[in-house]
N, C-alpha and C positions, 0 to 999 in steps of 0.2 A: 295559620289559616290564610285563605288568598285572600287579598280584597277585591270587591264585585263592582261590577258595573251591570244593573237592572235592565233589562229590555222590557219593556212593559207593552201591551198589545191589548188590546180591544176586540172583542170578536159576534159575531151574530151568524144564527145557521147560513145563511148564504155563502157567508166567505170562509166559512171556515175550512172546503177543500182548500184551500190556497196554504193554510198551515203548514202541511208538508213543503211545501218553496222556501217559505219562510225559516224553518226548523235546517234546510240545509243549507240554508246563506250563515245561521248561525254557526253551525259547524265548520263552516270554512272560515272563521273568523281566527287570525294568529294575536291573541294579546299578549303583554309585555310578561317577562319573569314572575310570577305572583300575582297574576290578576284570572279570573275567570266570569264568567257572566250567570247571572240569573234571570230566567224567563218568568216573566212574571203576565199568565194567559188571562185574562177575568172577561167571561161572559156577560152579553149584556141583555139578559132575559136567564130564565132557569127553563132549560129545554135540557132533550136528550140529542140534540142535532150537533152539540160540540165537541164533548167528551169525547167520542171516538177518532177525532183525531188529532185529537192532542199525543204528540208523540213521550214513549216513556224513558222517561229520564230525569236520576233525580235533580238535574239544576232548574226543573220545571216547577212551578207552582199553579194550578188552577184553581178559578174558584168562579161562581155565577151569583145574580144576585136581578133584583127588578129592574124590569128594561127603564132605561132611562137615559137613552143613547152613547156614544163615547165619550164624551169627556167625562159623565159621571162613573163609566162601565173604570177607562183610566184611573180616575180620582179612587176609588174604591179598591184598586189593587194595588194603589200605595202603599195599602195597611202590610202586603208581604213584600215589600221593596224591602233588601240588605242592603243593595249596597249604594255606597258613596255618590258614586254617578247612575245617572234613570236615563237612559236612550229610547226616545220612541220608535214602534214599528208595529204600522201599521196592518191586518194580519193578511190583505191580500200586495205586500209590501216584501223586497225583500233587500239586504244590505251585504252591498258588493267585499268580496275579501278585503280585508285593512282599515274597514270602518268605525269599527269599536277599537282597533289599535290608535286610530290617527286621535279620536276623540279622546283618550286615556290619557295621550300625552300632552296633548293642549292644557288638559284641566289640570293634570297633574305637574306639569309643568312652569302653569303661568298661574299664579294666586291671583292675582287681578280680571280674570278671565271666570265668568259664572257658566255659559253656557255656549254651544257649540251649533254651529249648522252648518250643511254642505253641499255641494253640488247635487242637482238632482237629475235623473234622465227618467222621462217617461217612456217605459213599455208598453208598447202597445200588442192589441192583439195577435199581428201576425208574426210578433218576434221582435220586430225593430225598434228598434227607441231612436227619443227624440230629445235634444238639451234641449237649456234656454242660453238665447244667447246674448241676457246681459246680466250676469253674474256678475260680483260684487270682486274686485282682487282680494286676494286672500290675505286674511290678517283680519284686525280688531274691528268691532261694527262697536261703536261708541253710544255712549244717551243717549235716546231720540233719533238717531239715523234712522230706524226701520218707521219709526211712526211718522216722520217726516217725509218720507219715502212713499211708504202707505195712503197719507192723504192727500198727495200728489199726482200722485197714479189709480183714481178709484179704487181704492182701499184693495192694493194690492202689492203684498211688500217684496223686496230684491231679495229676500231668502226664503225658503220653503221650513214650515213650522213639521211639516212630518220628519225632518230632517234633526230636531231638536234631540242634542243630549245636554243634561241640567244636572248642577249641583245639588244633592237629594233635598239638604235644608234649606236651600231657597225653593225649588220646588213647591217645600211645605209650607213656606210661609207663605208665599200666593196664594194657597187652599187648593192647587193640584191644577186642572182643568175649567173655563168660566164652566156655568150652569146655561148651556145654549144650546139650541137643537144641533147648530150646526155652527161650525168659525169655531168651537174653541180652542181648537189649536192655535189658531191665529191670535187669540183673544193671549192664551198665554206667552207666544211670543213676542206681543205689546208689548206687555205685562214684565217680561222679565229685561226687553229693550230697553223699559223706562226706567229701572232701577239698578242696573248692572250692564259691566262692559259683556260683548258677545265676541266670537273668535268665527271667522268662513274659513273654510278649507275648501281649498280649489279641487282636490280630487272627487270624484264622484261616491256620495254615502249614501247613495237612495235608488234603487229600481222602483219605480211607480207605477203600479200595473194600471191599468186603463181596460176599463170593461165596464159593460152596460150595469149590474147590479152596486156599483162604487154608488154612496152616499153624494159626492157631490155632481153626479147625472142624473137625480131626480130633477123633476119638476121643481119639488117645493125648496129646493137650495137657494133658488133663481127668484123665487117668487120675492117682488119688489116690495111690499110691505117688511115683510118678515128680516129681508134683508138689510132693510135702512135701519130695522130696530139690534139686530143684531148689530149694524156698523157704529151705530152711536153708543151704545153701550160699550164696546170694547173701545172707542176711540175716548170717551169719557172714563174710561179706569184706566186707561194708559198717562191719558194727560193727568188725573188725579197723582198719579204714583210719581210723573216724571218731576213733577213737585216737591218729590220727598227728597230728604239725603240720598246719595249715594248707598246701596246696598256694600258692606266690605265684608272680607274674611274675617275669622278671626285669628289673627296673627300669634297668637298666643297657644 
């Protein structure tokens, strides 16, 4: 039997034409001797707007359930994650050939390493994209480097949390996704900063599409209230956790 590595996706009627992008960045992905991927789609509302394009194939699993935005739409499709490593991807998102390879061998490679990020290029509408141009050199992101980072820079860290592939059972031990309208991705990439080493890879693991209906171009993203409450809460479960032991394998 192969061993998996999860893609997991978040989706709402809007974006979900964008499935098909995403569905062939999977297909072009080459992983190692024995490894294959599982999609793992969970809607975030129970509509008739997503099904239909969910592509068929069985290493797909769909499911819906009460809107409750992404990180609970995420947290929820945990329940059909196989395998070992959970790669985010987001579903108007799609990941350049050799992403889930590069990611396999990091975590499969380095036990000391829980979780994985990488270069990101934002797509924009007409085609072109766009890096960032200060990315972290490639290799180990240590304790506290992203939180420290994070609240230096208005709560804005040197790695992109869409970029996240994770060890399933630390995954699970965080409890998946915070419960935020909006940041938990961020929230979880604290979150797994503070208790476990991380690994950059310099090559690029993210097209980032950019378009007017994306969650973080509303309004209420920006809205100043909403966002202090969101930032202190996640910088409060970051420092709580960075408190604790060290997160370890088990060696055994």
């Amino acid at each position: 039997m192969a061993r998996l590595v999860t893609v997991i996706t978040a989706v709402h009627g809007p974006s979900a034409e964008y499935l098909a992008d995403a569905y062939k960045s999977l297909l072009e992905q080459d992983l190692p001797d024995g490894w294959d991927w599982q999609w793992v789609i969970q809607e975030d509302s129970e509509t008739d707007d997503v099904a239909p394009h969910v592509p068929d194939d069985a290493r797909i699993s769909f499911g819906q359930g009460r809107h409750g935005r992404a990180g609970m739409a995420r947290t929820m499709g945990l329940s059909r994650a196989a395998g070992e490593f959970v790669k985010v991807l987001d579903a108007d998102d799609m990941l350049p050939p050799g992403t889930l390879a590069r990611d396999v061998a990091v975590l499969s490679e380095r036990p000391d390493v829980a979780w994985t990020t990488s270069r990101v290029l934002d797509l924009l509408p007409d085609g072109s994209t766009v890096g960032f141009d200060q990315d972290p050199p490639t290799g180990s992101i240590e304790r506290g480097e992203v939180l420290a980072h994070w609240k230096a820079h208005d709560f804005r860290a040197q790695v992109h949390p869409a970029t996240l592939c994770v060890r399933r059972d630390l995954l699970l031990a965080l409890g998946g996704w915070m419960a935020l309208p909006a940041s938990e991705d961020t929230g979880l990439l604290l979150a797994l900063n503070a208790v476990s080493r991380g690994w950059f890879v310099e090559e690029t693991g993210l097209l980032y599409r950019k378009w007017p209906g994306q969650s973080t171009h509303q309004a209420a993203h920006s809205q100043e209230t909403e966002r202090a409450a969101r930032m202190a809460v996640i910088q409060a479960r970051a420092e709580s956790l960075l408190a604790l032991e060290t997160w370890r394998l088990d060696a055994g």
